[in-house]
C-alpha positions as CSV (number, residue, x, y, z in Angstrom):
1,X,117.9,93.9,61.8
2,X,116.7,91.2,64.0
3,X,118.5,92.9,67.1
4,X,116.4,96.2,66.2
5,X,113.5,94.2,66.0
6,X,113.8,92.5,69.7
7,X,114.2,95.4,71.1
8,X,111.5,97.1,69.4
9,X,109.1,94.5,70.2
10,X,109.9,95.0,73.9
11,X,109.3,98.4,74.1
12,X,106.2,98.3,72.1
13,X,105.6,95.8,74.9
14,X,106.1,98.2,78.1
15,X,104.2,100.8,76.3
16,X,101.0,99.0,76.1
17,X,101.1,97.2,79.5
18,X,101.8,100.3,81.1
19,X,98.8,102.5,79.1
20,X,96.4,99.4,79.8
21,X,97.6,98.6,83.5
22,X,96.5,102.6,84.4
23,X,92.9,101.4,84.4
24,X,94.6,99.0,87.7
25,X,95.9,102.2,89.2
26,X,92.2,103.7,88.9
27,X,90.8,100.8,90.4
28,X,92.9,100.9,93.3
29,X,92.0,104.6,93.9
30,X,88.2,103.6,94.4
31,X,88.3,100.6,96.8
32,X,90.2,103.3,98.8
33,X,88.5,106.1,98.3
34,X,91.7,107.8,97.1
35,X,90.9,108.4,93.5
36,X,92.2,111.6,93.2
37,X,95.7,110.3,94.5
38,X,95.6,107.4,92.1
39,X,95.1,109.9,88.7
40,X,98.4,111.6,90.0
41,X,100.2,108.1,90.3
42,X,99.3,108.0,86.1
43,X,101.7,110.1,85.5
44,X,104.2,107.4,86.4
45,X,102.5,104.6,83.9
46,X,102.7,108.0,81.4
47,X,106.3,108.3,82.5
48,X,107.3,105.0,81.6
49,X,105.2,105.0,78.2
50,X,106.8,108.3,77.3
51,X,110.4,107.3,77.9
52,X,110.0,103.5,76.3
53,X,108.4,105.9,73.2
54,X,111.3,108.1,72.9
55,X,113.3,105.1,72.0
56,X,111.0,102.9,69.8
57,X,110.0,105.4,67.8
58,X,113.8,106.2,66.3
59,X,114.5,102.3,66.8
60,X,111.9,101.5,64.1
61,X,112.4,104.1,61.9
62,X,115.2,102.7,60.9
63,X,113.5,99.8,59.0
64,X,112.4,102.4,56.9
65,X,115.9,103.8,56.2
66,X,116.9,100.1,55.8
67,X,114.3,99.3,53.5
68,X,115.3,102.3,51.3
69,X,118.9,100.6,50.5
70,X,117.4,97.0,50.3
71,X,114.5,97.3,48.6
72,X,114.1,93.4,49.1
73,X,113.5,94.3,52.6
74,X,110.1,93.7,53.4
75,X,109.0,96.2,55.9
76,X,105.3,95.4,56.5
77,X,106.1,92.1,57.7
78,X,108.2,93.5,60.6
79,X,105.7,96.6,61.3
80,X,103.1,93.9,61.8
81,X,105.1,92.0,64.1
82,X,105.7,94.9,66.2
83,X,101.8,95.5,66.3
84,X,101.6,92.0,67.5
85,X,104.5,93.0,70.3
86,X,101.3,95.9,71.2
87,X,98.9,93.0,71.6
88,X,101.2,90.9,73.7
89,X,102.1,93.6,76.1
90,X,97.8,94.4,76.5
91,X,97.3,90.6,77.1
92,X,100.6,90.4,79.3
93,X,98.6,93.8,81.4
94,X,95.1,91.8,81.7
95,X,97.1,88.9,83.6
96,X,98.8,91.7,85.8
97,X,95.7,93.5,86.7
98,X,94.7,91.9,89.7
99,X,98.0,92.0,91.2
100,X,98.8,95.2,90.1
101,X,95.6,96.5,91.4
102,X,96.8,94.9,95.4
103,X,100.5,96.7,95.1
104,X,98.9,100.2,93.5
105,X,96.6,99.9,96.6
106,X,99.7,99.4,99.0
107,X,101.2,102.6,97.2
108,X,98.7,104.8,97.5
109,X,98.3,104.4,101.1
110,X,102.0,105.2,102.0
111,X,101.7,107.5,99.4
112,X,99.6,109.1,101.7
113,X,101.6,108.2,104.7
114,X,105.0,109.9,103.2
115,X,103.3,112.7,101.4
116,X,105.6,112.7,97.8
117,X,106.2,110.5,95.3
118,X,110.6,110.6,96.1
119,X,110.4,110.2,100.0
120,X,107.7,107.1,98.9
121,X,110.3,105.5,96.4
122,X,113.2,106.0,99.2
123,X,111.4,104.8,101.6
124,X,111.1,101.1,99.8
125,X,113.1,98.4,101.2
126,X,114.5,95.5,100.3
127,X,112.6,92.9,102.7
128,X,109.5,95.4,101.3
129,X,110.7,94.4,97.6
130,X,110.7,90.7,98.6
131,X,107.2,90.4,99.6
132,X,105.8,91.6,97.0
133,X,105.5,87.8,96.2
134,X,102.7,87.8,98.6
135,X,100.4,90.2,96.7
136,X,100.5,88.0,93.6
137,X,96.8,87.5,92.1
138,X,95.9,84.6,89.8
139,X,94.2,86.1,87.3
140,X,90.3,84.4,86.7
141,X,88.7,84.5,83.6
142,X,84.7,83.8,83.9
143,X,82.9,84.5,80.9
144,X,79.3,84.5,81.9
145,X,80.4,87.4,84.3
146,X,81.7,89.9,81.7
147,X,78.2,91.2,80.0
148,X,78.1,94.7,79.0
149,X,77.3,95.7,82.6
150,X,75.2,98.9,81.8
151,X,78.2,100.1,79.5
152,X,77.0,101.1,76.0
153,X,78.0,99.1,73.1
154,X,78.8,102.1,71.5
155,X,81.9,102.6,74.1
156,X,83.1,99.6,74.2
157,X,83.2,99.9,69.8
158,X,84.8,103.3,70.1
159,X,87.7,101.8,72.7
160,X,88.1,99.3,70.2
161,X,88.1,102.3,67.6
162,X,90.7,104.5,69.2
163,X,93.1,102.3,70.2
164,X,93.7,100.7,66.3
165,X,94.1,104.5,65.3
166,X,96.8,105.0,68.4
167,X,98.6,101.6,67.6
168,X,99.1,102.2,64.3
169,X,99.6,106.2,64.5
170,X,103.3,106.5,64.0
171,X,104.1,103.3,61.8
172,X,101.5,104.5,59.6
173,X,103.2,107.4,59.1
174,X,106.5,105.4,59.2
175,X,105.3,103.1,56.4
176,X,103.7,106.4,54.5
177,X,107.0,107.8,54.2
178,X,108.5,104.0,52.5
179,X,105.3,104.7,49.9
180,X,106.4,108.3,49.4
181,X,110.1,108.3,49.3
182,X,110.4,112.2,47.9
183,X,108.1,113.3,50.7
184,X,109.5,111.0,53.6
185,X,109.9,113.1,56.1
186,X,106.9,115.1,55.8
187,X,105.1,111.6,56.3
188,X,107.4,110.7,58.8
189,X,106.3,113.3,60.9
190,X,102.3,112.8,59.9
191,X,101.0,111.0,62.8
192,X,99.1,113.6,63.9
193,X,96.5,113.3,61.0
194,X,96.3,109.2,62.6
195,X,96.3,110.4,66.6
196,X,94.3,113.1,66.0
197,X,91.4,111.5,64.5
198,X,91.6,108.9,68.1
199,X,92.3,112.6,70.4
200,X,89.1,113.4,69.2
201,X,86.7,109.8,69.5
202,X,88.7,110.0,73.1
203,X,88.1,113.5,74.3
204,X,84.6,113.7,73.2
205,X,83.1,110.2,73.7
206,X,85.7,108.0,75.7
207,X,87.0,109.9,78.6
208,X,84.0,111.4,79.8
209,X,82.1,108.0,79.6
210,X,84.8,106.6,81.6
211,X,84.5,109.3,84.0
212,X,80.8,108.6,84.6
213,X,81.5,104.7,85.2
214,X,84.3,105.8,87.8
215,X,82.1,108.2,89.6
216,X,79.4,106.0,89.7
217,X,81.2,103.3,91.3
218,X,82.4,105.6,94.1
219,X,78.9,106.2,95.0
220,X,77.3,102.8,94.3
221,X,78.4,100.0,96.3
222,X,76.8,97.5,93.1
223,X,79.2,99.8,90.6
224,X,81.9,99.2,92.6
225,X,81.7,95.7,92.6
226,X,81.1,95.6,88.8
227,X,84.1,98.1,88.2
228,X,87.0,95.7,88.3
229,X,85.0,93.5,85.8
230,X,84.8,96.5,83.5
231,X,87.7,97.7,83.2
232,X,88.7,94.0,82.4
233,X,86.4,94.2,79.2
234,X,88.1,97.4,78.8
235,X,91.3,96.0,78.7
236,X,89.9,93.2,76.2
237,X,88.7,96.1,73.9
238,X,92.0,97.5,73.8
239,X,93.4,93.7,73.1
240,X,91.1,93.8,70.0
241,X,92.1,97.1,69.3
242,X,95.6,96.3,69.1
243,X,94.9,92.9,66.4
244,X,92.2,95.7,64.3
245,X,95.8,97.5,63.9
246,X,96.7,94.8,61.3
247,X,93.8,95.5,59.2
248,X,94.3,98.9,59.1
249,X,98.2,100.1,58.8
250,X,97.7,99.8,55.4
251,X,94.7,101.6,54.6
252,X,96.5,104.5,57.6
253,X,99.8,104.6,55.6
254,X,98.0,105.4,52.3
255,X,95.9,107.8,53.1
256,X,98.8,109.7,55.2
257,X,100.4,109.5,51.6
258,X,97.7,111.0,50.2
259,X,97.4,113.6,52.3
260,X,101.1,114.5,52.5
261,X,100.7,114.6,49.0
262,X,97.8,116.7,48.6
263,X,99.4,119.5,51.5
């Protein structure tokens, strides 16, 4: 199972960086004034989430199928270690940001100059592909500069909030179905009750908060310069997210069992 694991671990990975660099793709779109065209370029990052997803998730249900025929098996230890593959690939996105920030910036202008995503992804060259070397960032890290910055506590608590519920969403449900063996695959497919508790905290409190704070900073030539710094402690609230995870898979799984139960 080791194999399974890796490759798990990877995708978990590419899921997270790409979810967490979006914020670099929004950042791009206001120090160009494009940010409309950088929301559409999301739906690449969602793209590559999506598709990585659609083969972790039947990937690490099989630990649970495993675990079923070697009941030695211990299948918490290896969930955990794919939650820690979720707070690698967040960490692994913060580094990226300010480079990632420079190349979205270079697509979006010719994204403008070739007018769709395909003739913009032709159009790429190989002497193009080589210097990307020369919009590498070092990533800084000063402390002193990353106060709340006018952003309410409350957010920052609730990004914290939501992304635990989303990391641990489907191996909850996973691990619910190894707690309720008769009712496995009504808890294999309980998620929802997870996610939908973090769809909520995100449509009502998150998203439109992070709406205001973009707007703002295309208006406001201080919140601009303050906006890369926040979505940095953005980024670090999903990093703390991802380690609140390990406290709660647990306490997820069981109550999905004891809802699945209960229905």
């Amino acid at each position: 199972m080791t194999t399974y694991l890796v490759i798990v671990c990877v995708l978990t990975m590419i899921i997270h960086a790409a979810e967490t660099l979006s914020y670099s793709i929004r950042y791009a779109g206001v120090k160009l004034n494009k940010i409309a065209v950088a929301l559409s370029l999301t739906g690449i990052v969602v793209l590559v989430s999506r598709t990585a997803n659609l083969i972790q998730s039947p990937k690490t249900a099989k630990f649970i199928d495993y675990s079923k025929l070697h009941p030695d098996f211990q299948v918490m230890n290896y969930l955990r270690i794919i939650l820690l593959a979720g707070s690698v690939g967040t960490l692994l996105a913060m580094l990226l940001f300010p480079t990632c920030v420079n190349l979205f910036g270079r697509v979006i202008a010719k994204l403008e100059v070739t007018g769709s995503l395909p003739k913009l992804v032709t159009s790429v060259t190989i002497t193009q592909l080589k210097n990307v070397r020369h919009h590498l960032r070092k990533p800084t890290l000063r402390l002193r500069s990353y106060r709340l910055l006018g952003v309410p506590k409350r957010f920052i608590l609730l990004n914290i909030a939501v992304t635990a519920f989303y990391t641990v969403g489907v191996l909850a449900s996973l691990y619910a179905a190894y707690l309720v063996p008769e009712l496995s695959t009504t808890a294999s497919q309980a998620s929802g009750i997870i996610n939908g508790i973090a769809t909520i905290l995100l449509t009502i409190f998150i998203d439109p908060q992070l709406g205001l704070i973009t707007d703002r900073a295309m208006h406001e030539e201080e919140s601009r310069q303050q906006l890369g710094r926040i979505y940095i402690m953005l980024m670090g609230a999903r990093f703390i997210g991802t380690l609140a995870a390990q406290l709660i898979i647990f306490p997820a799984a069981y109550m999905i069992s004891m809802v699945v139960q209960w229905i």
